[in-house]
Backbone as numpy.savetxt, mean C-alpha at the origin, in Angstrom:
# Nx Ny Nz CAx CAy CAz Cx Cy Cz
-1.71 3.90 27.43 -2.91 4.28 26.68 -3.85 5.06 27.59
-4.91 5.73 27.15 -5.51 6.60 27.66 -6.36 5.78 28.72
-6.80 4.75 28.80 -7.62 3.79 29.44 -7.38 3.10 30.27
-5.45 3.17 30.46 -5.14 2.30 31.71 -4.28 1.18 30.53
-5.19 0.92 29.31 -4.70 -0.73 29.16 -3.04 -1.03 28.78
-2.48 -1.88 29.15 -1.22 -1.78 28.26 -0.73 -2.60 27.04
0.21 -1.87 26.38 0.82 -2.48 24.95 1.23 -3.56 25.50
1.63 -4.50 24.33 2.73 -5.93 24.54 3.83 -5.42 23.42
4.88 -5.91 23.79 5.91 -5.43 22.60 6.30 -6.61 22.17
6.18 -7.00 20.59 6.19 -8.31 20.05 7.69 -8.61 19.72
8.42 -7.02 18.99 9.33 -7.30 18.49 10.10 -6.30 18.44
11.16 -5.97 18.54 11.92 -4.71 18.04 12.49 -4.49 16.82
12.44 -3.78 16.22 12.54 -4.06 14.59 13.71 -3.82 13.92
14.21 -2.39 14.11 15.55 -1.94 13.94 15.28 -0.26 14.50
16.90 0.24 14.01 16.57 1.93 14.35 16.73 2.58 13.23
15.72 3.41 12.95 15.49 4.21 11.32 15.20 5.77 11.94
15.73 6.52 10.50 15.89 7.60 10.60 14.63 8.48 9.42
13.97 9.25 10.93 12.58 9.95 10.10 12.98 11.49 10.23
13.16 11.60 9.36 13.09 13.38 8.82 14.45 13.73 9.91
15.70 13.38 10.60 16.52 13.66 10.68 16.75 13.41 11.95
15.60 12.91 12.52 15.56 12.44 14.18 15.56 10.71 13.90
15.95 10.14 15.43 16.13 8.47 15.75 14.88 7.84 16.00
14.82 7.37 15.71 13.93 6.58 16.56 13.57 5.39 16.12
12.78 4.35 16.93 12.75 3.07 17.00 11.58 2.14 16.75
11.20 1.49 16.25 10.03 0.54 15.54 9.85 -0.25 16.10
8.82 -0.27 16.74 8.05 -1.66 17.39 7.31 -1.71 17.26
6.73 -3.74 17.56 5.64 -3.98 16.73 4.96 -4.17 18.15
3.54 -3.95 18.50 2.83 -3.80 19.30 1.36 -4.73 18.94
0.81 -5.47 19.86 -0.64 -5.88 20.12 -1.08 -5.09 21.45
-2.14 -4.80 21.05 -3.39 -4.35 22.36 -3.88 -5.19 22.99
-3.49 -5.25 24.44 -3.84 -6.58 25.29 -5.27 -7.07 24.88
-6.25 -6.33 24.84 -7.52 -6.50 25.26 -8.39 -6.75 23.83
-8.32 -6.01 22.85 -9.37 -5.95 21.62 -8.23 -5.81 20.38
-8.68 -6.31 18.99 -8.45 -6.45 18.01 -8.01 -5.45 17.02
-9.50 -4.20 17.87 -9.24 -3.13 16.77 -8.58 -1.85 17.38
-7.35 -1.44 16.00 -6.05 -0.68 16.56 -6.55 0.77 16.86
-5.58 1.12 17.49 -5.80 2.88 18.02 -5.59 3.63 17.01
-5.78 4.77 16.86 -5.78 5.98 15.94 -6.72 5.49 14.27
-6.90 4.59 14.24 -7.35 3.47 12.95 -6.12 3.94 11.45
-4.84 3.61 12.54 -3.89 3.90 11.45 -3.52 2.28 10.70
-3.72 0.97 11.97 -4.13 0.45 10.56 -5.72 -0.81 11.11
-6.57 0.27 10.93 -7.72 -0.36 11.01 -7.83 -1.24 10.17
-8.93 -2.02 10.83 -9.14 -3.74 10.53 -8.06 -4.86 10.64
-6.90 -4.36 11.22 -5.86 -5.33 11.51 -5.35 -5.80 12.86
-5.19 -6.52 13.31 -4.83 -7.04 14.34 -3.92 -6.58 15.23
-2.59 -6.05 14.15 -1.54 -5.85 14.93 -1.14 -4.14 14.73
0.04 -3.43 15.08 -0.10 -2.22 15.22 1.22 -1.67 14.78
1.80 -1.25 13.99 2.96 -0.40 14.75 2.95 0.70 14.99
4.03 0.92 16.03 4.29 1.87 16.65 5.54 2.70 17.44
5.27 4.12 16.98 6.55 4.25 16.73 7.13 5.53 18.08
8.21 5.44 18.60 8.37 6.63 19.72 9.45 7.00 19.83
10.18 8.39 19.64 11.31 8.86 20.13 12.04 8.38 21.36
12.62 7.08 21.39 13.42 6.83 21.98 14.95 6.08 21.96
15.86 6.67 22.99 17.08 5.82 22.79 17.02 4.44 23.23
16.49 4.02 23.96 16.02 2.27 24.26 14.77 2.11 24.67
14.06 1.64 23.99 12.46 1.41 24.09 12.13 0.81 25.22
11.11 0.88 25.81 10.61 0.58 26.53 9.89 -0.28 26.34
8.80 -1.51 26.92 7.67 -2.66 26.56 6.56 -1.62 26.70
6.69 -0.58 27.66 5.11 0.18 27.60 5.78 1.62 27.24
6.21 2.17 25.83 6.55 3.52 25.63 4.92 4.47 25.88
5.51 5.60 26.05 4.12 6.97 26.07 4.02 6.84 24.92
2.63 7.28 24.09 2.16 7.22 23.04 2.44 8.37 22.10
2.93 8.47 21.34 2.88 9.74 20.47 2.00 9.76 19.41
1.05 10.18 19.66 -0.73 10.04 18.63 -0.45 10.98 17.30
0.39 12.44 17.84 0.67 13.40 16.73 1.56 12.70 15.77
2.61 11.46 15.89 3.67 11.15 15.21 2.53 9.76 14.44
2.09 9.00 15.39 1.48 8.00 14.82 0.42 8.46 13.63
-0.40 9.50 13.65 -1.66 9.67 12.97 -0.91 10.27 11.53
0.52 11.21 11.77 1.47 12.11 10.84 2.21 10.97 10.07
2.94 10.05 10.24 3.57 9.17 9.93 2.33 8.64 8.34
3.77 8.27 7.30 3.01 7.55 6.02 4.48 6.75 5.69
4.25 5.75 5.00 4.91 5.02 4.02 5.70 5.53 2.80
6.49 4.55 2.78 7.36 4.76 1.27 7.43 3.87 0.51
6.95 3.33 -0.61 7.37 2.17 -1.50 8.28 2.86 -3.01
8.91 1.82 -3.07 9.95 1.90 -4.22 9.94 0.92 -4.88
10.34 1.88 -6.72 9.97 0.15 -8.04 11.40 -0.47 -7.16
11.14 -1.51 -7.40 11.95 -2.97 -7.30 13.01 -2.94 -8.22
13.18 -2.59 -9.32 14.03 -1.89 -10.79 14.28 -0.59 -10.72
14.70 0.35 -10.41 14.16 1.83 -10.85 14.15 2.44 -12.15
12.96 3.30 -13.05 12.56 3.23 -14.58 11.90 1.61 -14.90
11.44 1.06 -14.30 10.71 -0.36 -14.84 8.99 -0.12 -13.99
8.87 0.64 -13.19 7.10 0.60 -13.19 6.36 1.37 -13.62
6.41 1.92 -14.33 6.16 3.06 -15.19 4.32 2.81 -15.33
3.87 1.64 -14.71 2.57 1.73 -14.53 1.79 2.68 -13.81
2.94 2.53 -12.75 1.93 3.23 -11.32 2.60 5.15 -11.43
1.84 6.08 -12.59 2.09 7.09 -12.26 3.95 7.73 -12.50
4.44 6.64 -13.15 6.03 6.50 -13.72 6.83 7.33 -12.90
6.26 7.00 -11.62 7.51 7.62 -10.51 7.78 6.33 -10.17
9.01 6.39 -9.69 10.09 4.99 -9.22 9.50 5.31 -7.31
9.12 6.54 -6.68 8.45 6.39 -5.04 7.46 6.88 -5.37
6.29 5.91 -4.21 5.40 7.06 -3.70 5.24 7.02 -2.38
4.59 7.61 -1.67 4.21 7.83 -0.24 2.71 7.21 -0.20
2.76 6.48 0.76 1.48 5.72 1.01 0.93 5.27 2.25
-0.22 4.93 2.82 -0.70 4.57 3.86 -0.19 3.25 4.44
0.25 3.31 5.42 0.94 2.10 6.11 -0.06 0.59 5.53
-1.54 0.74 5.46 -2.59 -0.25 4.93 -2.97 -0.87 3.45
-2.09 -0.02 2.61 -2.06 -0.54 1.31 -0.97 -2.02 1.61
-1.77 -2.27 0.08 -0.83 -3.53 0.13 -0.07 -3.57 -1.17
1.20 -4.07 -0.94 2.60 -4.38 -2.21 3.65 -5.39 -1.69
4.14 -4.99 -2.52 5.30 -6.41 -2.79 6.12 -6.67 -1.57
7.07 -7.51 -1.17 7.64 -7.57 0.02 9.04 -7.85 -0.54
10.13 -7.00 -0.46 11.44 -7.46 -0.63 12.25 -7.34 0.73
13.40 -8.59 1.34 13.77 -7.94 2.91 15.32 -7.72 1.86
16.14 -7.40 3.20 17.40 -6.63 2.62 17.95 -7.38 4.09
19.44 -8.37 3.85 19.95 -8.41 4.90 21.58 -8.18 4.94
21.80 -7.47 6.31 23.44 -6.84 6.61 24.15 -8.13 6.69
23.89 -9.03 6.31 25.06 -10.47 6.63 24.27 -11.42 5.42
25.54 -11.98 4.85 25.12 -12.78 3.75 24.36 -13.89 4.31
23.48 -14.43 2.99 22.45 -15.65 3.72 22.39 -16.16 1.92
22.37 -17.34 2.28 22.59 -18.65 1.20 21.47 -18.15 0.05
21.74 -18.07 -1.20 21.22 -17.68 -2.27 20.41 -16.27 -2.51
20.60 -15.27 -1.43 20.41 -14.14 -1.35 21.24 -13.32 -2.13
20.94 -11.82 -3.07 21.92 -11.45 -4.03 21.91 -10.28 -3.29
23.48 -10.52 -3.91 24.27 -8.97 -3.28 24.57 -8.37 -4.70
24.28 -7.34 -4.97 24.52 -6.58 -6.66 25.76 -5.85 -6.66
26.19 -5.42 -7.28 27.38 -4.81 -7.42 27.50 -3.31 -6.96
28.05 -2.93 -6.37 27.94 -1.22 -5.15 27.00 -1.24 -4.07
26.74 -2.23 -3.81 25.37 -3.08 -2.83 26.32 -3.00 -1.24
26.17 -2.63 0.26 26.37 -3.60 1.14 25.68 -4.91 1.90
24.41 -4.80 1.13 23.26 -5.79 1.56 23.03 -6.77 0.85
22.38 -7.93 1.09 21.98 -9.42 0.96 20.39 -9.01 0.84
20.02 -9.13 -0.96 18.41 -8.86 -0.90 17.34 -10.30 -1.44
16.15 -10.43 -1.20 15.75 -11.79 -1.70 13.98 -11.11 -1.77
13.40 -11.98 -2.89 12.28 -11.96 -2.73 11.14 -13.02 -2.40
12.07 -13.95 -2.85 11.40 -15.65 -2.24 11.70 -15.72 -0.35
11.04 -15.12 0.15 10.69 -15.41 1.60 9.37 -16.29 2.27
9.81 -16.63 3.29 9.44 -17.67 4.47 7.94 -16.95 4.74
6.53 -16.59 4.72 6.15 -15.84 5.06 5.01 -16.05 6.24
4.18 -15.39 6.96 3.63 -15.88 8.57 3.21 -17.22 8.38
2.21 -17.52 7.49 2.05 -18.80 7.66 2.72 -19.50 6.91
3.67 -19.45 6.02 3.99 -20.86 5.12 5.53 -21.15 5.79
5.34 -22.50 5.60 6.18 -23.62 5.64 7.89 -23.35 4.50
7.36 -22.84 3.35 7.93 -22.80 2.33 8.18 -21.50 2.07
9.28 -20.94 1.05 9.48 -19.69 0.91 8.18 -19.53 -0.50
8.25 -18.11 -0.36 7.23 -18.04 -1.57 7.26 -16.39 -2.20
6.49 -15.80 -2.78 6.60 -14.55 -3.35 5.53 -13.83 -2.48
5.51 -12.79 -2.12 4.47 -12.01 -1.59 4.13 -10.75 -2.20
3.22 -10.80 -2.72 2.60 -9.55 -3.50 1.32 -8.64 -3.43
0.99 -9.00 -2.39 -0.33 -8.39 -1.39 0.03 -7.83 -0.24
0.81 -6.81 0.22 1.27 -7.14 2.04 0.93 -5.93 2.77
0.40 -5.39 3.43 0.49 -4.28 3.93 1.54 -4.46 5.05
1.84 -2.65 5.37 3.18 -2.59 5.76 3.78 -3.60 7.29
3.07 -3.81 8.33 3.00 -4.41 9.22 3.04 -5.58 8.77
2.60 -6.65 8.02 2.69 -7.91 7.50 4.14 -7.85 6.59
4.47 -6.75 6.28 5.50 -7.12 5.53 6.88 -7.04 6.09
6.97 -6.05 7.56 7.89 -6.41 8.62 8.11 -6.90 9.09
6.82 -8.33 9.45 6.66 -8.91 9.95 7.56 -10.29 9.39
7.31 -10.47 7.63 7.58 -11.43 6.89 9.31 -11.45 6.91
10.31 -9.71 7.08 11.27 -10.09 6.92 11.89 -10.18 8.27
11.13 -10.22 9.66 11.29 -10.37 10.85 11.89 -12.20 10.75
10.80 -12.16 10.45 10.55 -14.13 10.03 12.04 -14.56 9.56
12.38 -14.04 8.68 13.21 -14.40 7.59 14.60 -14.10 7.69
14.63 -13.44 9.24 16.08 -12.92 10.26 16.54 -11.46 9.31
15.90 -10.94 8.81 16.14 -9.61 7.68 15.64 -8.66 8.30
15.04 -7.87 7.28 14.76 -6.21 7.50 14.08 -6.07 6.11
13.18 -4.86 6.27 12.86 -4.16 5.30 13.98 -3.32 4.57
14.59 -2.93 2.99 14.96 -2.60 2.50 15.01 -1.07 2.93
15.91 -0.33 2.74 15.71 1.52 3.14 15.15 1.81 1.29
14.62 2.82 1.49 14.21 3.20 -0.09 15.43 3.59 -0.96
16.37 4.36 -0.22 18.13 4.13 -0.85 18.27 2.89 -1.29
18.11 1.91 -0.68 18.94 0.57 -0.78 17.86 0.20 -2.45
16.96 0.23 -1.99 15.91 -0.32 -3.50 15.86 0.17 -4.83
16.07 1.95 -4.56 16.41 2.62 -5.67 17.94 2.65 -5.97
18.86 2.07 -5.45 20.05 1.96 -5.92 20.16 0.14 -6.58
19.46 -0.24 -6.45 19.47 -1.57 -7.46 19.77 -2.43 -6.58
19.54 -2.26 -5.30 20.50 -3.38 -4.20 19.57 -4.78 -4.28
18.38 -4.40 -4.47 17.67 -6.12 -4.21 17.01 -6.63 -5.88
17.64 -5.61 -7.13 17.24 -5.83 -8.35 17.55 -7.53 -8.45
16.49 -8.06 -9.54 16.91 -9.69 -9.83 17.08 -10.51 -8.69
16.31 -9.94 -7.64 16.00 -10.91 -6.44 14.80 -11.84 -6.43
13.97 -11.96 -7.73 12.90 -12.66 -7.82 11.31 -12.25 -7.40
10.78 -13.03 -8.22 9.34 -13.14 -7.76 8.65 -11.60 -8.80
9.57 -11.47 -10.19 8.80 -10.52 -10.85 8.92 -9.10 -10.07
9.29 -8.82 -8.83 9.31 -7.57 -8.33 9.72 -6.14 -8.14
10.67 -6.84 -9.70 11.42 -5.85 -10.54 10.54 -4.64 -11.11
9.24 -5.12 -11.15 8.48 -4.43 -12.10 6.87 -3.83 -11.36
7.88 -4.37 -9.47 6.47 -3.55 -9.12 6.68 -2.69 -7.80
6.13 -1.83 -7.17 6.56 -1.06 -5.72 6.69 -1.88 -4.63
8.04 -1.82 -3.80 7.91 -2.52 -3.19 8.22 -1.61 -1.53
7.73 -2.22 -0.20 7.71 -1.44 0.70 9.10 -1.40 0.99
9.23 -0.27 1.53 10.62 0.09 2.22 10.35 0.57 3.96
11.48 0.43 4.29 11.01 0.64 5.81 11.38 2.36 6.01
11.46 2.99 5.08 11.53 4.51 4.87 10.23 5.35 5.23
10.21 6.11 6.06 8.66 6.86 6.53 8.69 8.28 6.48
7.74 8.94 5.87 7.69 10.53 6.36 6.92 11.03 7.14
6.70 12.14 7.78 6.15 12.63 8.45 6.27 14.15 8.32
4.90 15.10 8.62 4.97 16.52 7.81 3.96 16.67 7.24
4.15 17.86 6.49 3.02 18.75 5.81 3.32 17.37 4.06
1.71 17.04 4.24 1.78 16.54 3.17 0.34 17.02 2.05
0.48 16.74 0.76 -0.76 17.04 -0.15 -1.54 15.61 -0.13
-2.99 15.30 0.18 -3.53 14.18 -0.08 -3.85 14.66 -1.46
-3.93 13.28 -2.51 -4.24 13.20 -3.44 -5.02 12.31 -4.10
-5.58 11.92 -5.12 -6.66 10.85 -5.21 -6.66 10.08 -6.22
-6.24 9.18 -6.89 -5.80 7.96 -7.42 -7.18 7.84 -8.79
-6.60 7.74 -9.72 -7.12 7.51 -11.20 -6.63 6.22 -11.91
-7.64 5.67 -12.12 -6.69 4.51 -12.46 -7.45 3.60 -14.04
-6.77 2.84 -14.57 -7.18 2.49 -16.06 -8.10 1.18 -15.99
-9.44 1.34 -16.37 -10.61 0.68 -16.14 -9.78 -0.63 -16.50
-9.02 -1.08 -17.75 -8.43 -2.80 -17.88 -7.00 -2.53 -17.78
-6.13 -2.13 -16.91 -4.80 -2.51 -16.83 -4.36 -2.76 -18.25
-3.19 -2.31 -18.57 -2.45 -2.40 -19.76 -2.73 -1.66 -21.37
-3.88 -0.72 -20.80 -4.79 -0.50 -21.69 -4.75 1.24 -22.17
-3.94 1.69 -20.63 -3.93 3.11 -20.93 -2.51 3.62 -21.07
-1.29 2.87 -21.04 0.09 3.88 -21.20 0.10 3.43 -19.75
0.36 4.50 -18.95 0.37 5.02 -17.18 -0.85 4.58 -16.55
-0.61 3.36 -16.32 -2.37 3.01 -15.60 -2.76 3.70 -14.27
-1.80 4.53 -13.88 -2.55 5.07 -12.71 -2.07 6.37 -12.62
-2.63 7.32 -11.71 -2.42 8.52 -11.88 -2.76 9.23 -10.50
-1.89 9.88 -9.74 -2.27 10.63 -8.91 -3.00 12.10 -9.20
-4.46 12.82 -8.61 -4.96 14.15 -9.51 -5.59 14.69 -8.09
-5.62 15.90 -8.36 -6.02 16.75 -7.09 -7.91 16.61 -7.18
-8.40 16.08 -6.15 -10.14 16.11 -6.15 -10.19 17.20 -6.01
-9.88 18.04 -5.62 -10.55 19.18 -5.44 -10.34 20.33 -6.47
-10.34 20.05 -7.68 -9.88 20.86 -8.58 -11.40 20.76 -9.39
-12.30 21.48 -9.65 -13.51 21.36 -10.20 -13.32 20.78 -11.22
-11.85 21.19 -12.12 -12.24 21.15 -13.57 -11.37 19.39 -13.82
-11.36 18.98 -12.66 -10.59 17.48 -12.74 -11.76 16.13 -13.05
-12.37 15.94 -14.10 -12.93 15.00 -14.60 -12.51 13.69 -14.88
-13.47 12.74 -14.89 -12.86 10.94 -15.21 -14.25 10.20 -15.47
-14.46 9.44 -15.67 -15.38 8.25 -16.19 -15.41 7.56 -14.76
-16.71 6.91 -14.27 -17.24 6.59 -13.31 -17.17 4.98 -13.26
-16.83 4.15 -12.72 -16.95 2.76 -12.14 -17.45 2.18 -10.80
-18.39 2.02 -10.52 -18.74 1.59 -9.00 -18.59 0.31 -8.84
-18.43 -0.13 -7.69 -18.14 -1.39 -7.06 -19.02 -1.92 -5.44
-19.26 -2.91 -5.16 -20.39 -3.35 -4.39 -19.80 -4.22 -3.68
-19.86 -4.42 -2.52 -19.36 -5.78 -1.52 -19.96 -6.71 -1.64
-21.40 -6.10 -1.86 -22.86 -7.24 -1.85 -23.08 -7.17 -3.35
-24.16 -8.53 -3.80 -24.53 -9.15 -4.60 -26.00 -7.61 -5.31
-25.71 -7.02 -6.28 -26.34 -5.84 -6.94 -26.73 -6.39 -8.30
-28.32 -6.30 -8.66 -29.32 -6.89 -9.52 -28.67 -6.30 -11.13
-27.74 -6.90 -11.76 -27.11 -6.60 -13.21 -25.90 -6.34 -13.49
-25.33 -6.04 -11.92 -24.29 -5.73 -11.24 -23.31 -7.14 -11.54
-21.49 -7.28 -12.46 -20.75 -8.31 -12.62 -19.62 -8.48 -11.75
-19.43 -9.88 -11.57 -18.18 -10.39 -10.70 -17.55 -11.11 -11.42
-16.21 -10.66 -11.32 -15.61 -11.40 -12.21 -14.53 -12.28 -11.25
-14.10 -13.00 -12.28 -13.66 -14.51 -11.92 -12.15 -13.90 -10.54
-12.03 -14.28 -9.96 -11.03 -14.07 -8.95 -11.08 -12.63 -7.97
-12.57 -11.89 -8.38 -12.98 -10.96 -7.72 -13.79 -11.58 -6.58
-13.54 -10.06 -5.23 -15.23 -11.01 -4.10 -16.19 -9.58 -4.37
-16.00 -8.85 -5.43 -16.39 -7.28 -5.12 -17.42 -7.30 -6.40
-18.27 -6.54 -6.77 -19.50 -6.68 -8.23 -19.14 -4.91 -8.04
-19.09 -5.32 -9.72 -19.05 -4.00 -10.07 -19.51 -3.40 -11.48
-19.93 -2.56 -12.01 -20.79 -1.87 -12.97 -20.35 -0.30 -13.43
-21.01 -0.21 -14.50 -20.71 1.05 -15.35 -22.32 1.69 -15.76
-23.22 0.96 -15.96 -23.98 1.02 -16.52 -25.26 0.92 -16.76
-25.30 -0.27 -16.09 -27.28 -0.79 -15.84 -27.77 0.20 -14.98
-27.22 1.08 -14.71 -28.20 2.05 -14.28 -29.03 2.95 -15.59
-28.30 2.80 -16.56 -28.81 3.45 -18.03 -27.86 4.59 -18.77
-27.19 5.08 -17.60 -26.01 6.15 -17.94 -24.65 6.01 -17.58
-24.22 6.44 -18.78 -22.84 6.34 -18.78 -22.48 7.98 -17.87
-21.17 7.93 -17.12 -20.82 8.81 -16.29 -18.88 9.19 -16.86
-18.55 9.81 -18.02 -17.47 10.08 -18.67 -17.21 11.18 -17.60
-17.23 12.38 -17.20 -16.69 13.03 -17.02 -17.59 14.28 -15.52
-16.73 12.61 -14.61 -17.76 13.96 -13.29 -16.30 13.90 -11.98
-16.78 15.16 -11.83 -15.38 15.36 -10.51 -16.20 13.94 -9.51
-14.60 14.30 -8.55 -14.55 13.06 -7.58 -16.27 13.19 -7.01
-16.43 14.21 -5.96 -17.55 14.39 -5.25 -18.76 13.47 -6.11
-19.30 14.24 -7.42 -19.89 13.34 -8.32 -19.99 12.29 -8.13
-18.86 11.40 -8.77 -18.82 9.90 -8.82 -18.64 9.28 -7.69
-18.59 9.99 -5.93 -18.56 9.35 -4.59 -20.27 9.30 -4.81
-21.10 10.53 -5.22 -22.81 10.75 -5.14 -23.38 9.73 -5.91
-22.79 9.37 -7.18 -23.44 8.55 -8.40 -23.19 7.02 -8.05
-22.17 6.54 -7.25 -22.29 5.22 -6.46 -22.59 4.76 -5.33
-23.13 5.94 -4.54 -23.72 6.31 -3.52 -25.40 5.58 -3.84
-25.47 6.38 -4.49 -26.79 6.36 -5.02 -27.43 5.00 -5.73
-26.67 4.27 -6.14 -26.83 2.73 -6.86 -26.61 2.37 -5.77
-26.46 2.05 -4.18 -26.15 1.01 -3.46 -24.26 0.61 -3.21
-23.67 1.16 -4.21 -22.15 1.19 -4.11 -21.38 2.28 -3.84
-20.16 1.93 -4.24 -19.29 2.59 -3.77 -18.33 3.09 -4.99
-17.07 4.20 -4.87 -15.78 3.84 -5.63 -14.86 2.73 -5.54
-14.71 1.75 -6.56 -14.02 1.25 -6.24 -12.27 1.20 -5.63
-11.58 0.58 -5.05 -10.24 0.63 -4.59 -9.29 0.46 -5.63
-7.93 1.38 -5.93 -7.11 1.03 -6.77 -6.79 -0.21 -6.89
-6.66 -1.32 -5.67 -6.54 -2.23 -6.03 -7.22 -3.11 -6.57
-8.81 -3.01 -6.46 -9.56 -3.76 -7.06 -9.23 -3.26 -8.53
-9.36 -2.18 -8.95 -9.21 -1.37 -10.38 -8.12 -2.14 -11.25
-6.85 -2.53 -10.31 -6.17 -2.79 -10.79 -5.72 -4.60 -10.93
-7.03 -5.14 -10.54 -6.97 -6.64 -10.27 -8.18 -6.52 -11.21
-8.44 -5.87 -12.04 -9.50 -5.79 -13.39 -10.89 -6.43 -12.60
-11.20 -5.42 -11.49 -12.19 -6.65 -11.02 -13.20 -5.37 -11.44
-13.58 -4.43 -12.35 -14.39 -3.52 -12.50 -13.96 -3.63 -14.36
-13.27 -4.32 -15.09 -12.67 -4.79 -16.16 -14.37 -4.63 -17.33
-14.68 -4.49 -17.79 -15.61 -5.19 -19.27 -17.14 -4.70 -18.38
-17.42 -3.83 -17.74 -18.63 -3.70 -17.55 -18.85 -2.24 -18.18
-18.77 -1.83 -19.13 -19.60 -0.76 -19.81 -18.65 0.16 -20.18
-19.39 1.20 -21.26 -19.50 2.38 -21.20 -18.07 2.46 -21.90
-17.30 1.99 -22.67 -15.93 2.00 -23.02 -15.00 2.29 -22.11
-15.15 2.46 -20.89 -13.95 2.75 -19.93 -12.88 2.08 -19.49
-12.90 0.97 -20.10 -11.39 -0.17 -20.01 -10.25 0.85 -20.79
-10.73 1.63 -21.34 -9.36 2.55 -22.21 -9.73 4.01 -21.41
-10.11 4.15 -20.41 -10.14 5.29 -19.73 -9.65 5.12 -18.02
-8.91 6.23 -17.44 -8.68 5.99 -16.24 -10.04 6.55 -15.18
-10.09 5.77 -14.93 -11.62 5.80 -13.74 -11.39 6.34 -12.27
-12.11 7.03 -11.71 -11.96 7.48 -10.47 -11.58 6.31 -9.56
-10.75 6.05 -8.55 -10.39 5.08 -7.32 -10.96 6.19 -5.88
-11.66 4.91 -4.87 -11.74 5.79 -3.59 -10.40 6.13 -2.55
-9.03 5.59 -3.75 -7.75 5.24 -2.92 -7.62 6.44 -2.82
-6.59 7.08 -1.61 -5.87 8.79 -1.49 -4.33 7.81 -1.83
-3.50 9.00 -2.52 -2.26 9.23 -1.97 -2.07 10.19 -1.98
-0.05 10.73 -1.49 0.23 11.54 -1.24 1.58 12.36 -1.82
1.92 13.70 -1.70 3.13 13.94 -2.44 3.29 15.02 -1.41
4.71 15.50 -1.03 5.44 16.38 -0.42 5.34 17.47 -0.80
């Protein structure tokens, strides 16, 4: 690192193939402080990290251009069954989102399913950091979720393996939702900016990837608050308050910039696809439970 300090290497993960070159996955802590380098995955503890090599080293040179370039891949769990998220079966995503966890293992393991044209052993009931017990995981960002099939003597699934049906009917409902793959790109990519349906189940395609920067790209406004905001609702299994309205105006149709200014301005924020989609912005105004609402989430497309 630039400072002298050095990595610890926790784990070696496997060897995966990015855009046609080798290279190798390790999971890394920063001797000294909490918070990670490049803030690729800020607010988390742990790091990965990734370096062109044929046998890794405990202290590899840093590759900042590959680390900061590098994004995610998740895949439906079914392929044609999530037709929620934008009715693509992939998307490309920030290593810090969070989804489902399916591992995939090269050697059979006791009640793990192998599907038919499959060479892998897939499961969704896993062992996970802290529990005792196997269980479902449906919150994970990508580092927690390597971590879970580290645990579990597995691997992350390749996005081949998931979209070919290899870990289908492996449990825990995950048939029907994105799940991470240990598949990564790197490259010229389009950021894009996430639309999503004020009550889940309410719009067809509850979510939608749309270019912000297109003037004529309009949506209905929802803000969301960390802190406690005077008219401002929390709903039951939310920690976030969020509103449409007690400001006096309804906000149907303002580009992104807009609706970052118009929750700016109340003390809030846009809310996160995931909150959007955990209905924690659900029944507060303005009819927008049947409209897709701006998210402060990005994704991305090739």
């Amino acid at each position: 690192s630039e400072d002298g300090e050095s990595w610890t290497l926790i784990n070696e993960i496997r060897q995966d193939t990015i855009v046609g070159d080798t290279f190798y996955v390790g999971l890394f802590h920063y001797g000294k402080t909490d918070k990670l380098t490049e803030s690729v995955f800020e607010n988390y503890s742990h790091s990965t990290y990734i370096w062109p090599s044929s046998s890794p080293s405990a202290s590899p040179a840093p590759s900042v251009e590959f680390l900061t370039s590098a994004k995610g891949v998740i895949a439906c769990g079914s392929p044609g069954r999530c037709n929620e998220v934008d009715g693509a079966d992939e998307l490309i995503v920030d290593f810090t989102e969070l989804h489902e966890v399916r591992c995939c293992s090269d050697t059979p393991k006791a009640g793990w399913v192998k599907n038919s044209g499959c060479d892998v052993y897939g499961e969704s009931d896993l062992v996970g950091l802290d529990d005792a017990e196997p269980d479902c995981h449906h919150a994970e960002n990508y580092l927690a979720a390597v971590q879970i099939c580290t645990v579990n003597d597995a691997r992350l699934c390749t996005k081949k393996e998931i979209l070919d049906g290899c870990t289908s009917t492996s449990g825990c409902m995950h048939d029907l939702d994105m799940i991470w793959t240990s598949t990564m790109v790197r490259g010229s990519l389009t950021e894009k900016q996430w639309i999503s349906c004020g009550a889940p189940g309410r719009c067809g395609i509850a979510s939608k990837l749309v270019d912000k920067s297109n003037a004529e790209e309009k949506h209905p406004v929802r803000c969301c608050s960390d802190t406690a905001i005077s008219g401002w609702s929390q709903r039951n299994g939310c920690e976030i308050y969020s509103e449409s309205d007690s400001w006096g105006d309804c906000h149907d149709a303002a580009t992104f910039d807009e609706a970052v200014n118009i929750c700016d301005a109340e003390g809030g924020r846009l809310c996160t696809l995931q909150e959007i989609k955990e209905n924690c912005a659900q029944g507060t105004g303005c009819g927008f439970d049947d409209d897709k609402v701006w998210t402060s989430s990005v994704g991305y497309e090739e």
